[in-house]
DRENKOL-585601 format. One record per residue (C-alpha): residue in one letter; x, y, z. Coordinates in steps of 0.001 Angstrom, whole numbers, plus 500000, padded with zeros to 6 digits. Example, Ala and Ser with C-alpha at 12.3 -4.5 7.8 and 13.67 -1.06 7.14 Angstrom:
2
a512300495500507800 s513670498940507140 
This chain:
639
x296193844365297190 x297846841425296588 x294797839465294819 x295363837238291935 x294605838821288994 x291184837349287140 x291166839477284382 x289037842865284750 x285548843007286099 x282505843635283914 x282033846671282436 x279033848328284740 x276806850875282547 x277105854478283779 x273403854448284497 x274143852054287394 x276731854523289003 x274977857998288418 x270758857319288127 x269133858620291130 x269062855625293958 x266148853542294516 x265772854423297864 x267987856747300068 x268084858662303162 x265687856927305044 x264114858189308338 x261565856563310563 x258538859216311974 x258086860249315305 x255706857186316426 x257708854416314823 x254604853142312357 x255775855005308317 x259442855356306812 x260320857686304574 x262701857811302020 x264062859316298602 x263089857452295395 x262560858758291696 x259527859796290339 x258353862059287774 x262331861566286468 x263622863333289522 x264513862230293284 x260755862651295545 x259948861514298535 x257882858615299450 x255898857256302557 x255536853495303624 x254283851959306443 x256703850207308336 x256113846563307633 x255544847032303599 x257583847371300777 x257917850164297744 x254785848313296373 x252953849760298927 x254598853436299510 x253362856453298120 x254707859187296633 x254109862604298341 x256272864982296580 x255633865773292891 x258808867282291759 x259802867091287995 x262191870306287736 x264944869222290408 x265061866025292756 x264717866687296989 x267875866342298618 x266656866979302664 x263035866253304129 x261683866771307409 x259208864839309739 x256931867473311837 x254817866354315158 x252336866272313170 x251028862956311129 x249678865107308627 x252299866815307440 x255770866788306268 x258693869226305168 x261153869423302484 x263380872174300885 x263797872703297343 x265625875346295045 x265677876104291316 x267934874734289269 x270768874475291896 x270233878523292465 x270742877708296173 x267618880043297219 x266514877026299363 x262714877085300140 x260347875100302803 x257645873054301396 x254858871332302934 x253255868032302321 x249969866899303188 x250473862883303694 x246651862319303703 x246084864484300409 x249730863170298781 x248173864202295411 x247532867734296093 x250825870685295251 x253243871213297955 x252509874583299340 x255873877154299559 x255725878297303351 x258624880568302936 x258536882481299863 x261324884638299658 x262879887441297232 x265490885980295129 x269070885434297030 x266948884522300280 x267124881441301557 x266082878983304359 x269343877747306446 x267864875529308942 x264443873824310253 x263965872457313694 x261353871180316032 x260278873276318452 x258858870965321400 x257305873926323606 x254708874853320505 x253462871532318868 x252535871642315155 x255079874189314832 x258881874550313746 x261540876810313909 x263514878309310681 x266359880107310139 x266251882853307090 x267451885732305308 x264476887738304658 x267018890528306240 x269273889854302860 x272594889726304864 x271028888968307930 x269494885038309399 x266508885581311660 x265067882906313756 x261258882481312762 x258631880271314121 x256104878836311076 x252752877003312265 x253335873949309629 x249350874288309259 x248498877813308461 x251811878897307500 x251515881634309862 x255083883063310562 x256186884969313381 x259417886615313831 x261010884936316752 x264148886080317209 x266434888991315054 x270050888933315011 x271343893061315565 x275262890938313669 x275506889494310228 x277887886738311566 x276287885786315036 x274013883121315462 x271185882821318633 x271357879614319975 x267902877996321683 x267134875547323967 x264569872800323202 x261882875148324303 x262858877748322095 x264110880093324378 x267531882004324012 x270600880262325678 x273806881185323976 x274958883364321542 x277946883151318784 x279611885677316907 x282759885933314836 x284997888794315488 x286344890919312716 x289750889435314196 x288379885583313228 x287326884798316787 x284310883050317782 x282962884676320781 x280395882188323005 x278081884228325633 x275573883089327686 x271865884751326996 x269503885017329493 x266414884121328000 x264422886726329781 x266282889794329857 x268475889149326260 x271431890345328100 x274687888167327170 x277780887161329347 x280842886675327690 x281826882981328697 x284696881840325985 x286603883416323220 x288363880344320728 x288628880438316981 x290505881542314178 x292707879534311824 x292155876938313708 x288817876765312405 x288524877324308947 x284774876428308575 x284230877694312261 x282771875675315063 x281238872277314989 x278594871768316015 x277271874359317639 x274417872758319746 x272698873777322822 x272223870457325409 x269249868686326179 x268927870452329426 x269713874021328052 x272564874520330320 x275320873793327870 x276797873965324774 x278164871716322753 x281044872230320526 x284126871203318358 x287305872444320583 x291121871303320139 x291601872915323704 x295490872156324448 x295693869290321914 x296266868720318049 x292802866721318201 x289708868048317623 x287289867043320810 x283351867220321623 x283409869505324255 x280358871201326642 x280982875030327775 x278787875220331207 x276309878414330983 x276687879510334267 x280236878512335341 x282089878772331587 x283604875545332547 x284165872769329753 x284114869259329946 x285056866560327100 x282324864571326271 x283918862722323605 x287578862777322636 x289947859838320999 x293163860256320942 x294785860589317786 x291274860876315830 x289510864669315599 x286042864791315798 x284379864454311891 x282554867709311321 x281498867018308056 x278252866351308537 x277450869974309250 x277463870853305710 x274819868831304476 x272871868494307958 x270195865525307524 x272183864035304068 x275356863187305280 x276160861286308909 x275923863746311893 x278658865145314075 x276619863877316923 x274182861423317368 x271202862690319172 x267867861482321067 x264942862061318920 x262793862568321987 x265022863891324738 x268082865312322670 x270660864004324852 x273805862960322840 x274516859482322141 x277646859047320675 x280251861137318620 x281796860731315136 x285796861015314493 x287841860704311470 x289731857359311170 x291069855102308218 x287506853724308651 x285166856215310592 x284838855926314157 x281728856195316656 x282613856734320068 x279456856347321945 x278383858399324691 x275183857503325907 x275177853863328158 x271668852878327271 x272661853528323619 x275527851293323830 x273107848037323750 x271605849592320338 x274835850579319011 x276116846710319608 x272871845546318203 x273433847545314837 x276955847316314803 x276151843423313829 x273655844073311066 x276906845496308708 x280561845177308120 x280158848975307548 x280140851931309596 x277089853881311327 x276160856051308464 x272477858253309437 x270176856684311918 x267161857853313458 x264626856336315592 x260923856954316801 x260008858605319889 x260283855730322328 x263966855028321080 x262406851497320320 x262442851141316699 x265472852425314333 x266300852867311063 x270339853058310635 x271859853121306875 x275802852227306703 x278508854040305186 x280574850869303261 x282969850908300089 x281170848647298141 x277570848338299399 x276142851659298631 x272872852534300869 x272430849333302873 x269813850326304995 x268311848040308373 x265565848376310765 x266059847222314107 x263551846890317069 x265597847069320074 x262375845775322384 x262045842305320139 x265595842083319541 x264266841977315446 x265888843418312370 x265393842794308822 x267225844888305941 x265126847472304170 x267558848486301387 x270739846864299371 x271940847666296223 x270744844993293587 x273356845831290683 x276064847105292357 x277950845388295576 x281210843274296847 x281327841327293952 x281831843780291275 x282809846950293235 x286368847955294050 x287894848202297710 x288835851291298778 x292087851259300713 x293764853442303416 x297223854598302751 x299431857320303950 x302915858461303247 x305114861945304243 x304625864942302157 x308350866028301277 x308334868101304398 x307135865291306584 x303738866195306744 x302087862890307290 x299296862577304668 x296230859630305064 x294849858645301156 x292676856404300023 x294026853919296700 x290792852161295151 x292445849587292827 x290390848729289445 x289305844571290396 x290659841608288489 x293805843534287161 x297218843032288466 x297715846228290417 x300838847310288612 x301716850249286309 x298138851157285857 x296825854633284547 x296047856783287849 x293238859274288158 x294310862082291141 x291043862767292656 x291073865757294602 x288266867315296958 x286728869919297211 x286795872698299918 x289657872721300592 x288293872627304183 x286560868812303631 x288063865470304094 x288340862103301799 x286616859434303562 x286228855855303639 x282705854665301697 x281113854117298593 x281936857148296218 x280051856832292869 x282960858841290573 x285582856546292397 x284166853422291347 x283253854567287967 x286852854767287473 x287657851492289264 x285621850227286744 x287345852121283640 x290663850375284645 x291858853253286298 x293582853623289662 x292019856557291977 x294106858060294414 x292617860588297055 x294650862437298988 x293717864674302360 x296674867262301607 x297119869757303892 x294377872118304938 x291733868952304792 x289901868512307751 x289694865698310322 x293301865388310786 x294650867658313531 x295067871140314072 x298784871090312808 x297471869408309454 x294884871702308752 x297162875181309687 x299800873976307444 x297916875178304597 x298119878334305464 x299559880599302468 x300194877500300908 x297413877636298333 x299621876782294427 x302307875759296937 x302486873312299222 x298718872060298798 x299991871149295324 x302861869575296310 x301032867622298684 x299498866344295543 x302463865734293750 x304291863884296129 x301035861680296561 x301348860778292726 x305161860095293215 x304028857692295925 x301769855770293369 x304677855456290924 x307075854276293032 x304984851722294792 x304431850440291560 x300684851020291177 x300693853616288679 x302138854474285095 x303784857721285135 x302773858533281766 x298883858162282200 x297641860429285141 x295035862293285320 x293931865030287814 x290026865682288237 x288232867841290806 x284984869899291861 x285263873260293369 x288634873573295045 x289408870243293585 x288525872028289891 x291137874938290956 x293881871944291498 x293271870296288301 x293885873362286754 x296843874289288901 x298107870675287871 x297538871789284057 x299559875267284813 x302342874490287428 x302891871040286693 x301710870501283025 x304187867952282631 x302726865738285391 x299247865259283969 x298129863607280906 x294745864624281057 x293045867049283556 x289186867714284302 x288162870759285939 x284643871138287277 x282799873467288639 x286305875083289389 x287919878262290688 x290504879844287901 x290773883259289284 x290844883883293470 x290480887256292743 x287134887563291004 x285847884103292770 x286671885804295972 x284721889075294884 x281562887429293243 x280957884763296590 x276878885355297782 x276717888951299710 x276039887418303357 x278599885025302502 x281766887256302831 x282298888040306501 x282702884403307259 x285586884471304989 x288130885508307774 x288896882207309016 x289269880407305582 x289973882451302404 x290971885423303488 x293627883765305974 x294747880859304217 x294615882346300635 x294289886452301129 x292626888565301245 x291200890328297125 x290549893985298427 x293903894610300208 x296333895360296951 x299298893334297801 x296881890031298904 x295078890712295390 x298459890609293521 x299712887792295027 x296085885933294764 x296371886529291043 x300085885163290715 x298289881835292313 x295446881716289959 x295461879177286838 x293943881947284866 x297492883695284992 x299351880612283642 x297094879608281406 x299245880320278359 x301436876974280076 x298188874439279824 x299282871618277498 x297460868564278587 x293952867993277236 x291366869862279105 x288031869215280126 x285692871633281722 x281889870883283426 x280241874365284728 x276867875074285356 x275336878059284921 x273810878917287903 x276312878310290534 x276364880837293282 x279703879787294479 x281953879684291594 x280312881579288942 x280045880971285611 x282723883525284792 x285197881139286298 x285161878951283585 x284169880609280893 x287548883001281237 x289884879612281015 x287908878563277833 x287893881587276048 x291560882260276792 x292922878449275970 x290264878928272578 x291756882624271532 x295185880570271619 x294178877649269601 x294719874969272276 x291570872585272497 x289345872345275108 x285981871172276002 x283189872437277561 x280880871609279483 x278230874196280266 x274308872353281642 x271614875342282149 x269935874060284946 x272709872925287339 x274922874960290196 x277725873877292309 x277917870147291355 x275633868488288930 x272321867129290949 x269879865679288212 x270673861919286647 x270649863005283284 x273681865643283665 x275712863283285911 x275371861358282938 x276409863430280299 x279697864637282868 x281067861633283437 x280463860131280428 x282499863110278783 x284939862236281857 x284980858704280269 x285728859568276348 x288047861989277908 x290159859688280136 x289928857159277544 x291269858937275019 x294003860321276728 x295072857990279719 x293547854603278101 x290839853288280410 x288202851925278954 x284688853142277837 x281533851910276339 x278402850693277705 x277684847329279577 x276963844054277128 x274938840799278297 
């Protein structure tokens, strides 16, 4: 941070930062001869097939979508054919499609279709039945069965029926019952053993509650089927990889750091973001274990997997992002989570000792991009608090307009990587400051509890206090912040426009909650017993009268009559999570008083904007917005 300034970098078009990638999320298949990968086509994000010694010239396209791109894709045991899920218009009614890689021209065929507000949660291999997998769905509207699906026929056979909304039937690689978890009215997470002939369950461990807002990861039956894998604290403020022994009870850390929780993370976007636990493609014996750390952390398990990890480890100055590898464990594909190398991608053959890189970003890399830099400081109660502070490149790092950019959640966590809003605004001039207040993940079991009751309290002050930091270190101009945020980060933009409206010079809210009340009431059906842990304990709970009152008092909507600074507001129309409603209700109310605001309302988005052209048309109202009011710059690229 101490650079010499060299006047500001090139202005980078918004194109660069927000079209769909030219090649992400790479896997290798089971025998180690085609990749597959995300690339656009037909204007949307589709999947595409290569062997594994040519290049895009060569690959072909086996997905056709035009409506909405592919997010998650899955290779079956079977050459023929491969799996992806797809919903409509970010509706979140997730369906299973199949491919036929030696007829890539011909329509994907829909082997679940559903009823509206069904979805698919979950595809598997199921070893024990070749040329079949195993899928987790709500045909049962508030209930997720376990079904097997011949990827061929499409045949589909109940395989297992929960008798509890929130319990979940855990299998062994064979696909027969092992364990079972359910969450207790009380927020507990009860763990039984099954046996898998008789169905009968034995209570082994009872652990839960607030200390698990999102409850616990992973879940994840061992290679052998005679444990379970999960996400404990045990007797420490550190979340561990533990395994619960099905006969005895008895657990055992597996992987633990001290200090560092384990990163669980990557079970909300399973297959998109980087696991909780790397696992054998062939065996599924765990290899190593991922922790929150100023840079991420990958304590490896497995000693044979220790050569590879060394082996990739050399290939990038980044961290182990996704990886997979064929059968034999011979060939790899591993992509790298880095701050300014977005989607650098190698193959490595750990039998030859070769490795060439399959993917790095032609327009966008170390020379141009901005570092993103771990920080902390106390929250006024001494709360330690770890931030990230990407600095805008070639500009003296002093009294610069600041952009507060807050996740979402709140049960996630900031991490260290390539983020494509955070170096937009790098590039803008703007410093961006994100913060893991209270209640964020990754950082103990005392950081996460102390958001309890805290939401429009503490949580904000957490925010606060991390502005304050960025003024008095210098970096940032107290008259030019800015607050932006999606979801939970949308609800503390607008609690920085309400409770602090003197603090914030211009505030975007997107895709953001403005009353708990009705956003707690209007959350998806099956959704709302799994609410006891998070919402309901840290916030309150909307149908006990006193919780309801008080969840209103901490609602923008409420204070809306004190918004002053210039508002922007992205929605789209058919988010499930926060509804439409949600915005529309801050709008109308700032418009019936005359203040200005604009809206952003896109037809065929949800929770979060997924197709290039409305990423665009966000942050390029972000842009004109922040311009206008915190004065970054704006415009397109010249030269």
């Amino acid at each position: 941070m101490t650079d010499i300034p060299t006047g500001p970098a090139p202005l980078i078009d918004a194109e660069d930062f927000f079209a769909d990638p030219s090649f992400a999320l790479p896997t290798i298949s089971p025998d180690g001869t085609r990749i597959a990968y995300l690339a656009p086509a037909h204007g949307r994000r589709n999947v595409w097939v290569r062997g594994i010694d040519e290049t895009h010239d060569d690959a072909v396209c086996v997905s056709h979508d035009d409506r909405r791109g592919i997010t998650t894709y899955h290779w079956t045991d079977d050459p023929r054919w491969l799996l992806y899920l797809q919903d409509i218009d970010g509706n979140e009614d997730w369906h299973l499609y199949r491919v036929d890689l030696e007829r890539p021209d011909e329509p994907a065929v829909d082997l679940t279709p559903l009823e509206p507000g069904s979805r698919v949660a979950g595809v598997d291999s199921l070893p024990s039945a070749p040329g079949s997998v195993l899928v987790a769905m709500n045909r049962r509207p508030l209930f997720f069965d376990t079904f097997r699906i011949d990827v061929a026929t499409g045949e589909t056979t109940v395989l297992h029926e929960t008798d509890d909304p929130t319990g979940s039937l855990l299998l062994d690689r064979e696909g027969r019952p092992a364990f079972h978890t359910v969450l207790t009215e009380e927020g507990m997470v009860e763990i039984s053993a099954v046996d898998p002939e008789s169905g009968q369950r034995r209570l082994l461990h009872s652990l839960g509650g607030a200390d698990y807002p999102m409850s616990i990861h992973p879940q994840q039956v061992t290679a052998d089927g005679a444990g379970l894998l999960i996400g404990s604290y045990q007797d420490s403020d550190d979340l561990r990889l533990v395994r619960i022994d099905r006969e005895t009870g008895e657990e055992t850390v597996v992987a633990a750091v001290e200090g560092r929780s384990l990163d669980v993370m990557g079970a909300m976007l399973p297959g998109v973001l980087p696991p909780i636990v790397y696992t054998s493609r062939s065996t599924g014996e765990v290899l190593a274990a991922r922790f929150v750390a100023d840079r991420p952390h990958i304590e490896v398990v497995d000693p044979h997997f220790a050569d590879v990890y060394a082996a990739l480890e050399k290939l990038s100055d980044g961290v182990l992002g996704t990886l997979s590898s064929d059968d034999s464990g011979r060939r790899w594909v591993a992509t790298f989570v880095h701050d300014r190398e977005p989607g650098i991608t190698w193959f490595y053959d750990h039998s030859t000792g070769e490795s060439r890189e399959l993917f790095r970003p032609s327009r966008l890399g170390p020379e141009v991009l901005a570092p993103m830099t771990p920080v902390g400081f106390p929250a006024r109660d001494g709360l330690p608090l770890s931030a990230f502070l990407t600095l805008p490149v070639g500009v003296e790092p002093r009294g610069l307009p600041l952009v507060l950019y807050v996740h979402g959640g709140p049960w996630a966590t900031d991490v260290w990587g390539y983020e494509s809003s955070v170096q937009f605004f790098a590039n803008r001039g703007y410093a961006v400051l994100q913060v893991n207040f209270r209640g964020s993940l990754g950082y103990g079991r005392r950081h996460v509890t102390a958001a309890i009751g805290e939401f429009a309290r503490a949580m904000h002050d957490d925010l606060i206090d991390a502005v304050d930091w960025a003024v008095a270190e210098g970096y940032a101009d107290p008259a030019r912040i800015g607050i932006y945020g999606a979801s939970y980060g949308g609800y503390a933009a607008l609690l920085g426009a309400t409770l602090t409206p003197d603090r914030f010079a211009a505030v975007v809210d997107y895709v953001g909650v403005s009353d708990l009340v009705n956003f707690l009431r209007t959350l998806p059906p099956f959704t709302r017993p799994f609410t006891v842990n998070n919402w309901y304990r840290y916030a309150g709970d909307p149908e006990v009268e006193e919780q309801a009152a008080d969840l209103r008092d901490r609602s923008p909507i409420t204070m809306v009559d004190r918004i002053r600074s210039p508002l922007l507001v992205a929605q789209g129309a058919n988010d499930v999570r926060v509804v439409q409603a949600e915005s529309d209700n801050i709008v109308a109310s700032l418009r019936e008083r005359g203040v200005p605001v604009e809206y952003l309302l896109v037809e065929d988005e949800g929770h979060g904007f997924a197709n290039p052209e409305n990423r665009l048309l966000l942050h390029r109202a972000i842009e004109r917005h922040f311009a206008a009011h915190l004065g970054g710059r704006s415009g397109s690229a010249t030269g």
